[in-house]
C-alpha positions in Angstrom: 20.4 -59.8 -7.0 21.8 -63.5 -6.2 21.0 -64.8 -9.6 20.5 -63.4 -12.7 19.8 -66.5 -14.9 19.7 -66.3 -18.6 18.7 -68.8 -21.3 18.0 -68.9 -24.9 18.4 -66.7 -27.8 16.6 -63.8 -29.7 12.8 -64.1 -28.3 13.1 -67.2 -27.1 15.8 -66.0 -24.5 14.4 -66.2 -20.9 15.4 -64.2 -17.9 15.0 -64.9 -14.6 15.7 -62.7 -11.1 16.4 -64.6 -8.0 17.4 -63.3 -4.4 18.1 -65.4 -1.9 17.7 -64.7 1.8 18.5 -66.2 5.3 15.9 -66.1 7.9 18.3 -66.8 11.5 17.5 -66.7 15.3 16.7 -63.4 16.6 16.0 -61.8 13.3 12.5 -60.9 12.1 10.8 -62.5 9.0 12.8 -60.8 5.7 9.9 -61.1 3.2 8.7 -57.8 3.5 12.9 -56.3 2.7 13.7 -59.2 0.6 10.8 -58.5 -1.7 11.6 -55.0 -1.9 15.6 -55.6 -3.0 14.3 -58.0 -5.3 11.5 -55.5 -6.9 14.4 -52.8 -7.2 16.7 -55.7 -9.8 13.5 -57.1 -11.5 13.0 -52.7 -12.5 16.1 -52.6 -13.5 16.0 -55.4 -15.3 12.4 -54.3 -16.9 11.3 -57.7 -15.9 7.3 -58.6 -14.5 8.9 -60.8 -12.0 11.0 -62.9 -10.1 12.0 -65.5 -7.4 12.3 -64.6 -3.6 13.9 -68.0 -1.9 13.9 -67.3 2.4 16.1 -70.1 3.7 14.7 -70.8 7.7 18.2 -71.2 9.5 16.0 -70.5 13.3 16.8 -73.0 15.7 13.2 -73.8 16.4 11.9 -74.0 12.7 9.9 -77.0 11.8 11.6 -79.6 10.1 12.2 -78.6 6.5 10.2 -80.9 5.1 6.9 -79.3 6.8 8.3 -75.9 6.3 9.0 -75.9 2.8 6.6 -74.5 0.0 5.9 -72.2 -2.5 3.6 -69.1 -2.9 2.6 -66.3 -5.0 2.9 -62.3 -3.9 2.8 -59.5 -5.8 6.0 -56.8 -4.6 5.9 -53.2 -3.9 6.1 -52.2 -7.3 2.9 -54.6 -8.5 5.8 -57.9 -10.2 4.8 -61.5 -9.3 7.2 -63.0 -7.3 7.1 -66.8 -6.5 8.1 -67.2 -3.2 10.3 -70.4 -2.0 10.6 -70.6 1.4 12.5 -73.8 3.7 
């Protein structure tokens, strides 16, 4: 995992699981791999989910700012995961 952010104390500490990927020419799409490395920490962990952020480094991406949202999946082993991607 990239980042392993924790905040708080007792039960009110929060925990969050964050990979971070690079999408570059000549590659294919790395949801699909970068949601199944991040499902293996978030176990690990014993967290329900996490954050999968896919930075588009291909030479004929979109400009950021129309490439650049947010959605919701759910991994291979059933965690939300809010994916960033831009």
């Amino acid at each position: 995992m990239d980042l392993c952010l924790r905040y708080g104390h007792g039960d009110d500490e929060v925990v969050l699981g964050i990979e971070l990927t690079v999408w570059r020419d000549g590659e294919k799409d790395p949801l699909k791999e970068g949601l199944e490395q991040l499902d293996g920490y978030l176990c690990g962990l014993g967290l329900p989910g996490g954050w999968l952020v896919v930075f588009d480094r291909r030479g004929g991406a979109a400009p950021v700012s129309e490439r650049t949202g947010a959605t919701e999946v759910t991994s291979p082993g059933g965690r939300a995961i809010t994916v960033i991607r831009g």
